[in-house]
N, C-alpha and C positions, 0 to 999 in steps of 0.2 A: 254661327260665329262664336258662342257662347263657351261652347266646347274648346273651342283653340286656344279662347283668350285664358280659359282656366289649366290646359295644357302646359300653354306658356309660362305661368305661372308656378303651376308646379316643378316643370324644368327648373323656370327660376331659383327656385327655394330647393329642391333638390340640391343642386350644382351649388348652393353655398352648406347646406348639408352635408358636403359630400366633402366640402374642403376644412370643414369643422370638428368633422367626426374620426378619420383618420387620428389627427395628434391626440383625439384624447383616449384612443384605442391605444397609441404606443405606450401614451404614460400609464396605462393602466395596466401593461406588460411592463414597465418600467418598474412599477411600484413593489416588486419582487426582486432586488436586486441580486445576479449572479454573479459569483468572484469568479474572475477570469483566473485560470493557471498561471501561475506565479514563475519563474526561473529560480530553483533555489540552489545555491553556492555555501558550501561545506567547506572549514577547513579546521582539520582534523585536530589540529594542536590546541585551535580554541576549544572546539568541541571538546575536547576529555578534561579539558582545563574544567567544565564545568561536574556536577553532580550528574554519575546517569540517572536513566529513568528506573522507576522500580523493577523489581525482576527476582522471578522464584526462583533463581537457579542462583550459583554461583557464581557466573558470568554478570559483565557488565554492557548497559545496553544505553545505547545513544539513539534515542531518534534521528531520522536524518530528513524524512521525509513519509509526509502520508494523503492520501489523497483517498476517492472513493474508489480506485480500479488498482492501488498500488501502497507498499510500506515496503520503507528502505530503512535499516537502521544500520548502525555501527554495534557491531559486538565483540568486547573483547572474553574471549571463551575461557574457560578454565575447568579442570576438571573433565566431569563426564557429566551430558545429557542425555540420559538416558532413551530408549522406544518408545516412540510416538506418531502419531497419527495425524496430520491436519484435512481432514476431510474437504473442506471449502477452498483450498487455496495453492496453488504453484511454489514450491518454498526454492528457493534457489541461492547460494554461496558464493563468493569471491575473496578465497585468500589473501589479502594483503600480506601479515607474516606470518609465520610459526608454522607447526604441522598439526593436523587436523587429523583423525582416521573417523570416515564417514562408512556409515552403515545403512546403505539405502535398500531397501528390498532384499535381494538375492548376493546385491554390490557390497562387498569390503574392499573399500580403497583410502591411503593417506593422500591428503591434499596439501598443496606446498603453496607458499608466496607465488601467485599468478594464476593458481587453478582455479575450475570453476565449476561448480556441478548444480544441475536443476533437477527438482526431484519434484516430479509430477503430485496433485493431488490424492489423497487417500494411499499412499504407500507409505509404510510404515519405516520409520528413519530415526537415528541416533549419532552423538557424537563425542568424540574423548579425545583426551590429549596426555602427553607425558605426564607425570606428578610433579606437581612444581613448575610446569611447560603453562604458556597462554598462547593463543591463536589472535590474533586480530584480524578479522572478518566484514565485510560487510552481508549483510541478511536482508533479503530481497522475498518478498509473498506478493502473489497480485492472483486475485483479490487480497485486502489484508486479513488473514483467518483471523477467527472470532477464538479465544483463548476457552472459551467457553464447550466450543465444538471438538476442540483438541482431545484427544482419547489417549488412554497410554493402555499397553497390553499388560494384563494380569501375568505376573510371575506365574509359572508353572512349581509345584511342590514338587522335588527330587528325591 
C-alpha cells in the first residue's frame, strides 16, 4: 500500500508541476522579443522632401524598405552606373519616370514609366540615362546584397 500512497503523490505533485512549468517555459521564449512585420506606406512627395541616404553614385537614394529577405528603395537615377555584379542578390527595377537603358547580360534594352525588369543574381548589369535626363525608379534586391560583395569588371586596355 506504501507504494500507491507515494504514487499518488507524485501524481500529485507532478500535475501541479506540470501546470507551473509550462508559463514559465513561455516566458522564457518570451524574454527574446521578435518584431512582428510591420505594413509599411510610402509616400513619395514626403519622401524626397527629405535628405536621401548616402550614395556612391550620382544618383539619389531613398530607403523605402528593408528587412532580412528584402531592400526596396526609391532611386532617382542620373547619369551612368556603370558594370557590375551583385553576386548574393536578385536586383530587380520599376520605372516610375524617365528612360532608363539597362544593360543586363547579353540584354540592351531602354525602360520607360511602367517597365520592369529583374535580373537574376551574379549577372553582370549597368545603367545610363540621357545627359541631363533622371529616371525615377524604384530598386528592389532580395536578399539585400552586401555592397561589399558587389564586383565591378576591370576595364579592358584598347
Amino acid at each position: 500500500m506504501k507504494k500507491v500512497i507515494h504514487r499518488r503523490r507524485f501524481l500529485k505533485q507532478a500535475g501541479a508541476f506540470a501546470l507551473i512549468l509550462p508559463p514559465a517555459l513561455h516566458a522564457a521564449e518570451v524574454a527574446a522579443p521578435v518584431s512582428a512585420p510591420r505594413t509599411t506606406i510610402v509616400r513619395t512627395r514626403e519622401l524626397m522632401a527629405r535628405e536621401p541616404n548616402p550614395s556612391s553614385t550620382e544618383s539619389q537614394v531613398w530607403r523605402l524598405h528593408q528587412s532580412a529577405t528584402s531592400r526596396t528603395n526609391l532611386v532617382e537615377m542620373r547619369g551612368e552606373l556603370g558594370k557590375h555584379i551583385h553576386p548574393d542578390a536578385e536586383h530587380s527595377l520599376y520605372v516610375i519616370s524617365g528612360d532608363l537603358t539597362v544593360r543586363a547580360g547579353d540584354l540592351e534594352t531602354t525602360l520607360r514609366a511602367g517597365d520592369y525588369i529583374s535580373i537574376p543574381a551574379g549577372t553582370e548589369h549597368g545603367y545610363s540615362l540621357l545627359a541631363g535626363k533622371s529616371a525615377l525608379v524604384i530598386s528592389m534586391d532580395a536578399p539585400p546584397y552586401d555592397p561589399q560583395k558587389t564586383t565591378r569588371p576591370k576595364k579592358s586596355a584598347s
